[in-house]
FISETOR-646561 format. One record per residue (C-alpha): residue in three letters; residue number from 1; chain; x, y, z. Coordinates in steps of 0.5 Angstrom, whole numbers. Each point is the difference from the previous one (the first is absolute). Example, Ala and Ser with C-alpha at 12.3 -4.5 7.8 and 13.67 -1.06 7.14 Angstrom:
2
NODE; ala; 1; A; 25; -9; 16
NODE; ser; 2; A; 2; 7; -2
***
This chain:
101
NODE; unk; 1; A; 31; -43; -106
NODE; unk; 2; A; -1; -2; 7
NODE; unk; 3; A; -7; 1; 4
NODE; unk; 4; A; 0; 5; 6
NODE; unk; 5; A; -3; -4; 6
NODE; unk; 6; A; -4; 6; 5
NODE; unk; 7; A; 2; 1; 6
NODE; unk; 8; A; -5; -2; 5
NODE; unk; 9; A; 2; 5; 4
NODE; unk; 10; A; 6; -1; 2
NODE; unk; 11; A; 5; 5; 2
NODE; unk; 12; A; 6; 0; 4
NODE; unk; 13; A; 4; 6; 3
NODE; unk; 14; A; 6; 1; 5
NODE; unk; 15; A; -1; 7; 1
NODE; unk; 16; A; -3; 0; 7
NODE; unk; 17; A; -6; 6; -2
NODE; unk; 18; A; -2; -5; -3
NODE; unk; 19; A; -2; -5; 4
NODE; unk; 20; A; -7; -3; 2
NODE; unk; 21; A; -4; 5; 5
NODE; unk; 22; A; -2; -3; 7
NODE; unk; 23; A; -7; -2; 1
NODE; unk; 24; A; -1; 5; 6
NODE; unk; 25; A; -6; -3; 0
NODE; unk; 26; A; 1; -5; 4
NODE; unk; 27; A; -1; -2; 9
NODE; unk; 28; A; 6; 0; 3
NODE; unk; 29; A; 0; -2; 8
NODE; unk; 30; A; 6; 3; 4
NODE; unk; 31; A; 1; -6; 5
NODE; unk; 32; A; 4; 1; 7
NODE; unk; 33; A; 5; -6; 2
NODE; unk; 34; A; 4; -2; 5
NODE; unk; 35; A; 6; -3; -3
NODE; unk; 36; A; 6; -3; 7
NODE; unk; 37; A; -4; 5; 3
NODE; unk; 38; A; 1; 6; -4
NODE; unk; 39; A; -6; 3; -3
NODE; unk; 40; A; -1; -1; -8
NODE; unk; 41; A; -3; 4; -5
NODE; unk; 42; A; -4; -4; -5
NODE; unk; 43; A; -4; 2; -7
NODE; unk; 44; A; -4; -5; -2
NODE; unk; 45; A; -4; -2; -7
NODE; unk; 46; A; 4; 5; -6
NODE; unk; 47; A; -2; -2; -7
NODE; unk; 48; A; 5; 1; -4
NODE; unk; 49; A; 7; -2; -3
NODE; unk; 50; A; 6; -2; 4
NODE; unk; 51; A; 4; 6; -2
NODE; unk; 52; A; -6; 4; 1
NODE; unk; 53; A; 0; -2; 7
NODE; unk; 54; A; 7; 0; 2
NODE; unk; 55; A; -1; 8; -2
NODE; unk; 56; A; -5; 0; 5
NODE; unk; 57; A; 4; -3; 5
NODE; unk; 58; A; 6; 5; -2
NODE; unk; 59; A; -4; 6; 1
NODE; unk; 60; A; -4; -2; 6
NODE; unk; 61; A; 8; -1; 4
NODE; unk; 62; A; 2; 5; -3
NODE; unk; 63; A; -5; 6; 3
NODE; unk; 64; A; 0; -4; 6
NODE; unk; 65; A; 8; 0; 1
NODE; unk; 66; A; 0; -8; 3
NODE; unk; 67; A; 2; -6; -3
NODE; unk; 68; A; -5; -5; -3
NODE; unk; 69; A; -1; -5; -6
NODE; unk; 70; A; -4; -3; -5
NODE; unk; 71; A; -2; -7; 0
NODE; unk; 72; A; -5; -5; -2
NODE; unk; 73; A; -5; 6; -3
NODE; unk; 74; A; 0; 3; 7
NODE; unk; 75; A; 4; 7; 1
NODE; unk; 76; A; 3; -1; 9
NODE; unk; 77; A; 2; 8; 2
NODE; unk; 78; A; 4; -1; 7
NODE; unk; 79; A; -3; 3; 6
NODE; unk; 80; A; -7; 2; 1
NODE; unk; 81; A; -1; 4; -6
NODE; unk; 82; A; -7; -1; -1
NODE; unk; 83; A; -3; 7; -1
NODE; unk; 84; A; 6; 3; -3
NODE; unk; 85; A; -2; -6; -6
NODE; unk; 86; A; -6; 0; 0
NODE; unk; 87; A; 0; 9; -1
NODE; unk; 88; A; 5; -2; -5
NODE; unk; 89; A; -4; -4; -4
NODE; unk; 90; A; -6; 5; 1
NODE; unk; 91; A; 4; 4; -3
NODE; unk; 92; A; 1; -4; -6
NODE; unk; 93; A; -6; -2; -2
NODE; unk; 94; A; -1; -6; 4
NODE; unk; 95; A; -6; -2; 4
NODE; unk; 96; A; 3; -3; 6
NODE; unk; 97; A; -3; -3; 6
NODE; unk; 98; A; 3; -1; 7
NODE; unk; 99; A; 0; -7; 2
NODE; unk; 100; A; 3; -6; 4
NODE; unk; 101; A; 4; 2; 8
***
């Protein structure tokens, strides 16, 4: 008879509900660019995993109605978006500060 190892704690799902929370705990700094001389919103210094992120950056875009990207751990919204971003993230949970331009 085969002997039953333990889990180590280990557990996989695909359902979404499921996933790992966010540590909302965390300092988030919303940065002000100029990037070819149009202004950029920049949100600097989340914990957590891509996807984590990447859903992040969606909502933040998406409630913002501008374009943007995820890249190299950091959220870019387009446009001077700063306020709307950091009453966003206030929202969620996060503690955020201004920073930079």
């Amino acid at each position: 008879m085969p002997s039953k190892k333990p889990s180590q704690g280990i557990v996989y799902s695909t359902n979404p509900s499921l996933q790992s929370k966010i540590d909302n705990n965390q300092d988030l700094r919303v940065w002000l660019e100029h990037h070819g001389g149009k202004p950029l919103t920049i949100v600097r210094e989340f914990r957590g995993s891509t996807s984590q992120l990447e859903a992040l950056g969606k909502e933040l875009k998406i409630k913002c109605g501008v374009g943007g990207a995820v890249k190299d751990g950091v959220i870019m919204i387009q446009g001077n978006q700063r306020d709307k971003v950091i009453k966003l993230l206030l929202e969620k949970g996060y503690k955020v500060k201004k920073a930079g331009g």
